[in-house]
C-alpha positions in Angstrom: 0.0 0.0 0.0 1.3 3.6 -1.3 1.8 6.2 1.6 -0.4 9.1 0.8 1.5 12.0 -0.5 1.1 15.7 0.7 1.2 18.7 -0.9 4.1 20.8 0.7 5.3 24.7 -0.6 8.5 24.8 -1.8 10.6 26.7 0.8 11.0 30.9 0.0 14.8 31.6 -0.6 15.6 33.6 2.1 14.9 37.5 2.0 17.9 39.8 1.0 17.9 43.3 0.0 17.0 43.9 -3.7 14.8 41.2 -4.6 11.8 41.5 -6.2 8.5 39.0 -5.9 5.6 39.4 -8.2 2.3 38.7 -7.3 -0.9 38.2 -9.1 -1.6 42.0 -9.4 1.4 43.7 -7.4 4.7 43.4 -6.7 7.1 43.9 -3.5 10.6 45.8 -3.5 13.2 44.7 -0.2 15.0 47.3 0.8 16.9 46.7 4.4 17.0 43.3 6.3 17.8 42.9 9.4 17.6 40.3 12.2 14.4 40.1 12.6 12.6 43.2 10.5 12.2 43.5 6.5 11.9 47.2 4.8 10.2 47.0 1.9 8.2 48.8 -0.7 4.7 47.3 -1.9 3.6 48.5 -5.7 -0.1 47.6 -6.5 -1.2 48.7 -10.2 0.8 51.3 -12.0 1.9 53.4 -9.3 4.9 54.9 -9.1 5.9 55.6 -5.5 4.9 53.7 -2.5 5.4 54.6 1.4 8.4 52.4 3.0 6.8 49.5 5.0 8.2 47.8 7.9 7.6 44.3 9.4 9.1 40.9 11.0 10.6 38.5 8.4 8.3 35.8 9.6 4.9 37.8 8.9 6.6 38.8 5.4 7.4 35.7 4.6 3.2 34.4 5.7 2.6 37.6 3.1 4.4 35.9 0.3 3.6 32.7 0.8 -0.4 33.7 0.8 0.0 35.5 -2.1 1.7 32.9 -4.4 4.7 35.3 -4.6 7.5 34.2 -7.4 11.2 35.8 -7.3 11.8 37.6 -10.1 15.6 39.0 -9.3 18.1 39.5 -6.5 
């Protein structure tokens, strides 16, 4: 008898500064990582500045990982 198989996410590389994910109808700039807190800019549509965000790594990485976030460049 076959074990059943789960679906598992591939694991996010880990966050550095300058990387870009895109998302189904935005995309998110890091800026500064730290130990445990991510600056980063989010774009949604065509707009061309957005404020400076700030959270932990962890919830960031929840963010991406809900959103179906692919790398696009370091």
């Amino acid at each position: 008898m076959k074990k059943p198989t789960s679906k598992r996410s591939l694991p996010l590389p880990s966050l550095e500064a300058g990387q870009v994910w895109r998302m189904a109808d935005s995309h998110l700039q890091v800026g500064l990582v730290g130990k445990a807190l991510v600056h980063y800019k989010h774009f949604k549509g065509q707009l061309k500045r957005s404020p400076v965000s700030l959270s932990s790594k962890e919830v960031l990485i929840k963010f991406l990982r809900a959103n179906k976030a692919t790398l696009v460049r370091e």
